[in-house]
N, CA, C and O atoms as a MOPAC input file, in Angstrom:
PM7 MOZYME 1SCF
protein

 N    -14.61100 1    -7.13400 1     4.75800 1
 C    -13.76900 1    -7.49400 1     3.63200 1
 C    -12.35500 1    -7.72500 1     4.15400 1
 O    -11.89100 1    -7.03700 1     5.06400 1
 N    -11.73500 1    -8.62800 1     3.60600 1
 C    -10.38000 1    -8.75100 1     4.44100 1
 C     -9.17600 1    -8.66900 1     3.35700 1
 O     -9.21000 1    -9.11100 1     2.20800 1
 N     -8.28200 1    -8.10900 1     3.89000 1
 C     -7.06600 1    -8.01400 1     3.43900 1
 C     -5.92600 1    -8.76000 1     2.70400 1
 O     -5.33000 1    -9.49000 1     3.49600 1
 N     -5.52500 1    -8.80400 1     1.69000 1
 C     -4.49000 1    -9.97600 1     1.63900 1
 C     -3.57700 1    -9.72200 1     0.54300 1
 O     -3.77400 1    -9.48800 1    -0.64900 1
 N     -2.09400 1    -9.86900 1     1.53500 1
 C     -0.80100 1    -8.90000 1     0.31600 1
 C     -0.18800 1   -10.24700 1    -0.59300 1
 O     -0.03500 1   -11.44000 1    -0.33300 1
 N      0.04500 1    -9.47100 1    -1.67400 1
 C      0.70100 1   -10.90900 1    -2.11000 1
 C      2.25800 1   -11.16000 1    -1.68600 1
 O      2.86400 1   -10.12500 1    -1.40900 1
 N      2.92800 1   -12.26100 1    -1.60200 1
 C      4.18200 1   -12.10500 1    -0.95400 1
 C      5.36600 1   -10.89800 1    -1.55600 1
 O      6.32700 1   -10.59600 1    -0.84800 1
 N      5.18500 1   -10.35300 1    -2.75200 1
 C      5.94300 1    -9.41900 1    -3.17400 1
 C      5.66000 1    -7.78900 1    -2.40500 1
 O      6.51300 1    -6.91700 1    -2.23800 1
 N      4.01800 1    -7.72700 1    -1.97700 1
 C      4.02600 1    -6.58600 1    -1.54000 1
 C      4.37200 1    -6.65800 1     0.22300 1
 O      4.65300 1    -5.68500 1     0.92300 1
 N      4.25500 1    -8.12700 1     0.68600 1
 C      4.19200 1    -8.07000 1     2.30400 1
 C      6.17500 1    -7.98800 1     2.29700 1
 O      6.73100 1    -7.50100 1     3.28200 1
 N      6.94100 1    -8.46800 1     1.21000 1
 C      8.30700 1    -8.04000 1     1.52200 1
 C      8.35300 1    -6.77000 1     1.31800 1
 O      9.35000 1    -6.38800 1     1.93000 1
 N      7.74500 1    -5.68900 1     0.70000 1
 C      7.77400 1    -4.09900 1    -0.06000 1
 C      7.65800 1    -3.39900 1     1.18600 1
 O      8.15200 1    -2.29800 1     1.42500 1
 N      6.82900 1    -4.25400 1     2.12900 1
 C      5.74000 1    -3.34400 1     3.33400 1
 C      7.23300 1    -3.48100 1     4.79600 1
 O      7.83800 1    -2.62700 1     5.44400 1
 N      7.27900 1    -4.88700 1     4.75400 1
 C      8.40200 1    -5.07600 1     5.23300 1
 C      9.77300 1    -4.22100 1     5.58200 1
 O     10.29100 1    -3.86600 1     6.64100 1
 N     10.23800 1    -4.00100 1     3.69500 1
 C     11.12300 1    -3.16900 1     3.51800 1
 C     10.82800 1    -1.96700 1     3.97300 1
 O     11.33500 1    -1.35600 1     4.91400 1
 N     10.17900 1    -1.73300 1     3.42300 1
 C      9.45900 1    -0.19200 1     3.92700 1
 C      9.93900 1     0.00300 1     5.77700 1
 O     10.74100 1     0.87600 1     6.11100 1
 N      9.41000 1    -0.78200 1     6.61700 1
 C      9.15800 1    -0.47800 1     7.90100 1
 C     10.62100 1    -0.70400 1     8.15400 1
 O     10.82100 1     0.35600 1     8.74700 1
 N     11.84300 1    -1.32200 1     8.14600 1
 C     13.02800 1    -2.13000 1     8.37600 1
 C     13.80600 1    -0.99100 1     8.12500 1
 O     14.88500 1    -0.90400 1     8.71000 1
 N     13.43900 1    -0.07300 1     7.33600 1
 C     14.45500 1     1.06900 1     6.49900 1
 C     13.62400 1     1.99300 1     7.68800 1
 O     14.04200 1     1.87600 1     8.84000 1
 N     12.97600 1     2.50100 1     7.55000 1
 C     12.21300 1     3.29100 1     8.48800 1
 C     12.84100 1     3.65500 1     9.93100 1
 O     13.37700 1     4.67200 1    10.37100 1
 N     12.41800 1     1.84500 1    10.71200 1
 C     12.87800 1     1.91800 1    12.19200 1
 C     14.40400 1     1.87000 1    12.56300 1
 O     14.83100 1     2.12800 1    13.68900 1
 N     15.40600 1     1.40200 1    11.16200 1
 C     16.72800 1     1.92400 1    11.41800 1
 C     17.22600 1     3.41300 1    11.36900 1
 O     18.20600 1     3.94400 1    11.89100 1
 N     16.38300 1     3.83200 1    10.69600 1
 C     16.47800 1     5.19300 1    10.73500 1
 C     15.32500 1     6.43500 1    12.21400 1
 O     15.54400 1     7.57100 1    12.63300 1
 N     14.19800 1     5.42300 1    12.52400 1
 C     13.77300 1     6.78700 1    13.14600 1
 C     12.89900 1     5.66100 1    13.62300 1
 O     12.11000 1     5.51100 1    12.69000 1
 N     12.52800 1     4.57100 1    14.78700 1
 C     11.71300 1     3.86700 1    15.47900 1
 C     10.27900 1     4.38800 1    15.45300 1
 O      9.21800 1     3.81800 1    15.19700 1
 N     10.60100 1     5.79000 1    15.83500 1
 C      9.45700 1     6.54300 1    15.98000 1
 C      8.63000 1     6.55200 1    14.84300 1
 O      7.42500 1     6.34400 1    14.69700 1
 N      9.48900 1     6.82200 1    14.11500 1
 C      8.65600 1     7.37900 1    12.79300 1
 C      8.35600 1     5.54900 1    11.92300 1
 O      7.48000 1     5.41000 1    11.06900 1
 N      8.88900 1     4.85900 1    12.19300 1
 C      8.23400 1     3.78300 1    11.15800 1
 C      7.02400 1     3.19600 1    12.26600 1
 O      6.04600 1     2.62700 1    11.78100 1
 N      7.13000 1     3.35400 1    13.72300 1
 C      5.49600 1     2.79700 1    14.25400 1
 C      4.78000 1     4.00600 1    13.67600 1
 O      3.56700 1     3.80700 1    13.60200 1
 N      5.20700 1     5.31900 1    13.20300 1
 C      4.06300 1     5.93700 1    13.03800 1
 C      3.42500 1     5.89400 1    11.74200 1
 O      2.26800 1     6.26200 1    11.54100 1
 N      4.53300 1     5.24700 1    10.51600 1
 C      4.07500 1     5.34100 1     9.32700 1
 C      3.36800 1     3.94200 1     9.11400 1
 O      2.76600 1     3.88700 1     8.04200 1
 N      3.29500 1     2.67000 1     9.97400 1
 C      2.67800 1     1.17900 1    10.32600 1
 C      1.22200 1     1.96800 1    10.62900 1
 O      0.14600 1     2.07300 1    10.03900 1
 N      1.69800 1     2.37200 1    11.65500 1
 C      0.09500 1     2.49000 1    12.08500 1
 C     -0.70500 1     3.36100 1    10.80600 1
 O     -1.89700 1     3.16200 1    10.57100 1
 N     -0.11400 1     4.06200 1    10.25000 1
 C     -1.15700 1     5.10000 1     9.03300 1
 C     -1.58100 1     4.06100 1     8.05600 1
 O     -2.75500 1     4.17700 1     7.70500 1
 N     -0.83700 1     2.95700 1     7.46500 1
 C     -0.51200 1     1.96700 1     6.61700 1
 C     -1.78200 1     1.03700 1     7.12000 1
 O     -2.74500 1     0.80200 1     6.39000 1
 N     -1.63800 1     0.49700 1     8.59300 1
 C     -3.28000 1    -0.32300 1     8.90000 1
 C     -4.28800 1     0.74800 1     8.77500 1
 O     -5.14800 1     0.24500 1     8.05200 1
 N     -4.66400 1     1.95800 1     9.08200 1
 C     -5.62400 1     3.08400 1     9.18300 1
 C     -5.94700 1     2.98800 1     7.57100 1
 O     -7.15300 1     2.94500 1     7.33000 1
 N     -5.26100 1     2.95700 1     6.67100 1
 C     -5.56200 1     2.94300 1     5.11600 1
 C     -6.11900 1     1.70500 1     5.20200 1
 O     -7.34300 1     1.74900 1     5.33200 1
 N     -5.62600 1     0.57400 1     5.17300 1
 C     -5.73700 1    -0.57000 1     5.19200 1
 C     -7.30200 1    -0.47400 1     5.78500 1
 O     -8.24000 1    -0.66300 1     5.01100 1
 N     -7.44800 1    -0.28300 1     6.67900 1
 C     -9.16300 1    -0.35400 1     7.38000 1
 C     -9.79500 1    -0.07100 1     6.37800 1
 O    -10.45300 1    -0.94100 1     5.80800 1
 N     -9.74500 1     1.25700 1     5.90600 1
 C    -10.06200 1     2.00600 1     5.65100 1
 C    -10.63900 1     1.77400 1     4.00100 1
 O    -11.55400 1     2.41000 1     3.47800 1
 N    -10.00300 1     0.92100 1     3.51000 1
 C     -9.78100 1     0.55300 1     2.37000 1
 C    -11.02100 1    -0.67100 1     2.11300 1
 O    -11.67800 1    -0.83800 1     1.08500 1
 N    -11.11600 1    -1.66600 1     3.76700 1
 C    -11.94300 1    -3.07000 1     3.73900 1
 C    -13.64700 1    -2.37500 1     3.84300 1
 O    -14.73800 1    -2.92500 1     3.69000 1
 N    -13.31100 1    -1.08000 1     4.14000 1
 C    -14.80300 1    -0.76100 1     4.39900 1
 C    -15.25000 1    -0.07600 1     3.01900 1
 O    -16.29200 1    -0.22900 1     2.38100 1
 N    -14.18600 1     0.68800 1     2.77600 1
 C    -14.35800 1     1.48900 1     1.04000 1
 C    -13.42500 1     1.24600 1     0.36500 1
 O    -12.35300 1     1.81000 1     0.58800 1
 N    -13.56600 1     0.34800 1    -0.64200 1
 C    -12.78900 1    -0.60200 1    -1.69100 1
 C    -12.31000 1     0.17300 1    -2.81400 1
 O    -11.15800 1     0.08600 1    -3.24000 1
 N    -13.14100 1     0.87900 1    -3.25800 1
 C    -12.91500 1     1.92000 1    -4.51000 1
 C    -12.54500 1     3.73700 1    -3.91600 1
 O    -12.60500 1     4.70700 1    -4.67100 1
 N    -12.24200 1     3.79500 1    -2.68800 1
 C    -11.74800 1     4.72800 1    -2.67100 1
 C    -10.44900 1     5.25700 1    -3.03000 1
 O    -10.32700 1     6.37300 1    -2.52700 1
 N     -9.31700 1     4.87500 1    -3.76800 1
 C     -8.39600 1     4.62500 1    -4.24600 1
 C     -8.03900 1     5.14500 1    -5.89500 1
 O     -8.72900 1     4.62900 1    -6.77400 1
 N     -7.40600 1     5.74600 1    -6.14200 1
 C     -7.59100 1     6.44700 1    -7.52500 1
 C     -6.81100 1     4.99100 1    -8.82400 1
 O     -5.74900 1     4.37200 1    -8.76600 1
 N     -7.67300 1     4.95800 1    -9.58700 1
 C     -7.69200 1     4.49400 1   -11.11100 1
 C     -6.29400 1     4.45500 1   -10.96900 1
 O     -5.56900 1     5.15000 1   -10.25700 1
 N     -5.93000 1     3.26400 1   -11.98700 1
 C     -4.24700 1     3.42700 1   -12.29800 1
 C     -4.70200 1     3.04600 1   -14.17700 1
 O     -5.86800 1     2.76500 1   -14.45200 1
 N     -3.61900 1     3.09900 1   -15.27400 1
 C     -3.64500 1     2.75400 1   -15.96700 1
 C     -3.77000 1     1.16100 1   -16.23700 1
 O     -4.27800 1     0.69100 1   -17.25500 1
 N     -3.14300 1     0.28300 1   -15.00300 1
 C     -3.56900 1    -0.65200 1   -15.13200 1
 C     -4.66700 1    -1.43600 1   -14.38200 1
 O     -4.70900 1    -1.91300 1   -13.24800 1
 N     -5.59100 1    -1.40300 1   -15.46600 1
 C     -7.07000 1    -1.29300 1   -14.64200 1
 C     -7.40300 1    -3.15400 1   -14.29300 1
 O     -6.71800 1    -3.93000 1   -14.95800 1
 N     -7.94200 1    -3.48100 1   -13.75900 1
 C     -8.30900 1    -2.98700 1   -12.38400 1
 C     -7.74700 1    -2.43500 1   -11.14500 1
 O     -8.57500 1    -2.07500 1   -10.30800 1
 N     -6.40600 1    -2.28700 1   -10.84100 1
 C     -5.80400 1    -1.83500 1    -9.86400 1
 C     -5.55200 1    -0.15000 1    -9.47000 1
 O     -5.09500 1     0.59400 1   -10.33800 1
 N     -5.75700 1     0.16700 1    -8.63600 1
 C     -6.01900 1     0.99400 1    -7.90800 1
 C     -4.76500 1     1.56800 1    -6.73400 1
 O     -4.00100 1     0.80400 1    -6.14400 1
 N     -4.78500 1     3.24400 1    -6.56200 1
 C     -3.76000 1     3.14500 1    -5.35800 1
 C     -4.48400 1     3.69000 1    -4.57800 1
 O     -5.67600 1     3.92200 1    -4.78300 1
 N     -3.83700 1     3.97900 1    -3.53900 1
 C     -4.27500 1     4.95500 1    -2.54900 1
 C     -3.29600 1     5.81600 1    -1.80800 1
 O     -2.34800 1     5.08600 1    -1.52000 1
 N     -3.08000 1     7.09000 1    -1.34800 1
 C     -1.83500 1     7.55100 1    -0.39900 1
 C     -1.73700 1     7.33100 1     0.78200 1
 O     -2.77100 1     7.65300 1     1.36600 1
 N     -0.95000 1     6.91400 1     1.45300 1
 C     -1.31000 1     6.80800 1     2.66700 1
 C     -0.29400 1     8.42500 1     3.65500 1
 O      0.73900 1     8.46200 1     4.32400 1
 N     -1.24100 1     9.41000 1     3.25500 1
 C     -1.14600 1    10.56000 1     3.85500 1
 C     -1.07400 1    10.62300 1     5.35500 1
 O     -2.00400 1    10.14300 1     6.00400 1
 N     -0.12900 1    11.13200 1     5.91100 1
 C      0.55700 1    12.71700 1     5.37200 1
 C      2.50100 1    11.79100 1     4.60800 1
 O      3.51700 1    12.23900 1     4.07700 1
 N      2.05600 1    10.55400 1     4.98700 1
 C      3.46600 1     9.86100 1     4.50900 1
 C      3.51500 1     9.84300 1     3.25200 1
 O      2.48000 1     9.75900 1     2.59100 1
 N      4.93700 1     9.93000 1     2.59200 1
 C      4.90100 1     9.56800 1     0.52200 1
 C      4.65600 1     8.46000 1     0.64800 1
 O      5.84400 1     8.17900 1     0.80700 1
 N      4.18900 1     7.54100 1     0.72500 1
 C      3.89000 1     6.49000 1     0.34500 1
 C      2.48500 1     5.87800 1    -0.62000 1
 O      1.39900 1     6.41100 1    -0.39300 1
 N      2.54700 1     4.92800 1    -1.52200 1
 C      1.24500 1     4.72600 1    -1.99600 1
 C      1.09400 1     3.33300 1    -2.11000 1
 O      2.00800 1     2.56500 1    -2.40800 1
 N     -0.13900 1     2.99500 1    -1.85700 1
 C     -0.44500 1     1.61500 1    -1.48100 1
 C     -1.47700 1     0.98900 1    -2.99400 1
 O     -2.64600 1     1.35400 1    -3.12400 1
 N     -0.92200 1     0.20900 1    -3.82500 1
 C     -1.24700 1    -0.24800 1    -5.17700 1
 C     -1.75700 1    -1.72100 1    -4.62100 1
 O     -1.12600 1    -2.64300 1    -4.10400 1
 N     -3.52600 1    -1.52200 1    -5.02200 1
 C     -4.17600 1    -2.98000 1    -4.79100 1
 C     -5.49200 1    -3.53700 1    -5.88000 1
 O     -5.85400 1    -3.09500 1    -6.97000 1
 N     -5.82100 1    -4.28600 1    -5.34100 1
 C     -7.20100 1    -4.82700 1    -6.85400 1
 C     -7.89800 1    -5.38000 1    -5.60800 1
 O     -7.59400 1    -6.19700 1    -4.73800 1
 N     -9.47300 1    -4.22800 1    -6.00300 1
 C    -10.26100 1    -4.58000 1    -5.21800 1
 C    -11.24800 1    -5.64500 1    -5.32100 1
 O    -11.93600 1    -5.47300 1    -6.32800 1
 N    -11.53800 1    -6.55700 1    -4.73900 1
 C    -12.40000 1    -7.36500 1    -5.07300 1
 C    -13.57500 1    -7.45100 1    -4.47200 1
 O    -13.77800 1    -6.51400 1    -3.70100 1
 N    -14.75200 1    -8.54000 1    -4.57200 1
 C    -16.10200 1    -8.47300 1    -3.96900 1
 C    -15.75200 1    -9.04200 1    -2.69600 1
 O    -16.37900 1    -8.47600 1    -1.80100 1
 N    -14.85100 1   -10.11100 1    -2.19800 1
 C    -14.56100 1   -10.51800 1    -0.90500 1
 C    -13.56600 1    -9.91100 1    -0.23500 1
 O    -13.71900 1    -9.55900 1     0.93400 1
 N    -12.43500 1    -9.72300 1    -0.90500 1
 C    -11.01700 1    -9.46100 1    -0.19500 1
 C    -10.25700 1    -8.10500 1    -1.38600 1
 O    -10.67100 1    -7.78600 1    -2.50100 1
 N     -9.26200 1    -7.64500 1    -0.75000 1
 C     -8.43800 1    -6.54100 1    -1.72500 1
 C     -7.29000 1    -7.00500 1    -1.58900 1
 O     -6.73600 1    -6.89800 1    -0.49500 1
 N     -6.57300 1    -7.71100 1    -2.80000 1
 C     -5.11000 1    -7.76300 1    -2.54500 1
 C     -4.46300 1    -6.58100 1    -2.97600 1
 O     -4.57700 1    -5.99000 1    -4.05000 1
 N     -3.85500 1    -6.35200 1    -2.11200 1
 C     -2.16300 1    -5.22200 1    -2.04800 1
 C     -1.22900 1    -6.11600 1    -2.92200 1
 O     -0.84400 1    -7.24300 1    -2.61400 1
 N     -0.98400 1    -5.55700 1    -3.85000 1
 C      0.29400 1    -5.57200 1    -4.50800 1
 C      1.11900 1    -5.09700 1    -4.73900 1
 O      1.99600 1    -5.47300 1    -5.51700 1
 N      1.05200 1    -3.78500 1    -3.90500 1
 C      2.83700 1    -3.56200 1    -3.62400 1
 C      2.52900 1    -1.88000 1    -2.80700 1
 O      1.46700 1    -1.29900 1    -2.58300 1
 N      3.81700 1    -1.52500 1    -2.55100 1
 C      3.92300 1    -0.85400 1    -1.41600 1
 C      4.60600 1     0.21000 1    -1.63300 1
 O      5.68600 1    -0.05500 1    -1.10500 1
 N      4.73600 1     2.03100 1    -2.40100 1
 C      5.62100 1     1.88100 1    -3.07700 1
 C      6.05000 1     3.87700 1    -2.08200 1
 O      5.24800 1     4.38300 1    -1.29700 1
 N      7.23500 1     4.45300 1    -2.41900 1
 C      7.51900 1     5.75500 1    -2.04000 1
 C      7.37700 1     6.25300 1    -3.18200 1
 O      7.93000 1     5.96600 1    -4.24400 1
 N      6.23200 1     7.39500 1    -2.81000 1
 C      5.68200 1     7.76600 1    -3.88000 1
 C      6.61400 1     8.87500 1    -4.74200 1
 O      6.20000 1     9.56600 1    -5.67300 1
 N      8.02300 1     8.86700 1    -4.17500 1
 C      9.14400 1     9.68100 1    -5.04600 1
 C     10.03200 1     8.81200 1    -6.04200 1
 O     11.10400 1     9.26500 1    -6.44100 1
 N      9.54500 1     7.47600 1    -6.46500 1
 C      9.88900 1     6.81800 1    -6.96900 1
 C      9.95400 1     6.87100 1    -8.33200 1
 O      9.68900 1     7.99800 1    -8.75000 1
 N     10.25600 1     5.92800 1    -9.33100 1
 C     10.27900 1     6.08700 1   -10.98100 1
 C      8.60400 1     5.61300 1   -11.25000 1
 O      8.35000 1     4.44200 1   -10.96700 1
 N      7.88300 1     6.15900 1   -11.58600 1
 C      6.77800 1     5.56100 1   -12.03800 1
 C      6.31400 1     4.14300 1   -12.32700 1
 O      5.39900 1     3.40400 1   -11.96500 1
 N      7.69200 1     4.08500 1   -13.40300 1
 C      7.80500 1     2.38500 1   -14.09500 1
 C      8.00800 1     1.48600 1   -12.95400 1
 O      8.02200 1     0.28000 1   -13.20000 1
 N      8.19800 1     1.96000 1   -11.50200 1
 C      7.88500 1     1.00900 1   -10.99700 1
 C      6.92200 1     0.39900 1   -10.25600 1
 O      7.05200 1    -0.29500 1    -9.24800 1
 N      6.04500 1     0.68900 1   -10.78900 1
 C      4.21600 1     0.59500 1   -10.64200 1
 C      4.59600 1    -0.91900 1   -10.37000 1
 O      5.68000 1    -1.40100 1   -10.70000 1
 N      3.65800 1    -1.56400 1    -9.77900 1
 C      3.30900 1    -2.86800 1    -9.54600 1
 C      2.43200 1    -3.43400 1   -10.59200 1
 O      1.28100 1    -2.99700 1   -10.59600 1
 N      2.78600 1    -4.44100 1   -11.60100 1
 C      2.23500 1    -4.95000 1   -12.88200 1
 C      2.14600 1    -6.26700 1   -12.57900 1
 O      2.40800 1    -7.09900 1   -13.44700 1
 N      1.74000 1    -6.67200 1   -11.21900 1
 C      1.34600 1    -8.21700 1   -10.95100 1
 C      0.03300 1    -8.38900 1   -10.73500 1
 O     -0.54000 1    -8.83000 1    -9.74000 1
 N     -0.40800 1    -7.98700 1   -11.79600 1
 C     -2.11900 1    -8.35700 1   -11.63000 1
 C     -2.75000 1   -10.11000 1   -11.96700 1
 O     -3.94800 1   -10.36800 1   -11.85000 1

């Protein structure tokens, strides 16, 4: 199953890593690499990802980092739609379904 962000979440993922490696190199290759490990992880088990209110979309954590990865799984591919720190305002759930 293959992967595919929509351009709002590949700038989110972006941001994410850019804020990261100015702050700690170390730590944003380490939170990339957890981010593809979900990502795998995700093409092999599609619905492992907890329910959101807006259904069909789905998140997942990408543990031990706050982060949560909001996508809609499909029968071929899972798009990611957004990328988010999971200490964030709720309301800013990703509603681009």
């Amino acid at each position: 199953m293959t992967i595919r962000f929509t351009p709002e979440a590949a700038i989110e993922l972006e941001d994410v890593l850019s804020y990261l490696t100015a702050h700690s190199p170390e730590g944003a290759r380490n939170v990339g690499t957890r981010i593809q490990q979900v990502l795998s992880n995700l093409s092999e088990y599609p619905l492992t990802g907890m329910r959101t209110s807006l259904q069909p979309m789905r998140r997942v954590a990408v543990t031990p980092y706050p982060y949560l990865i909001f996508y809609l799984p499909g029968d071929d591919e899972i798009i990611v739609v957004g990328i988010r720190h999971a200490a964030r305002d709720p309301s800013s759930t990703p509603d681009r379904l």
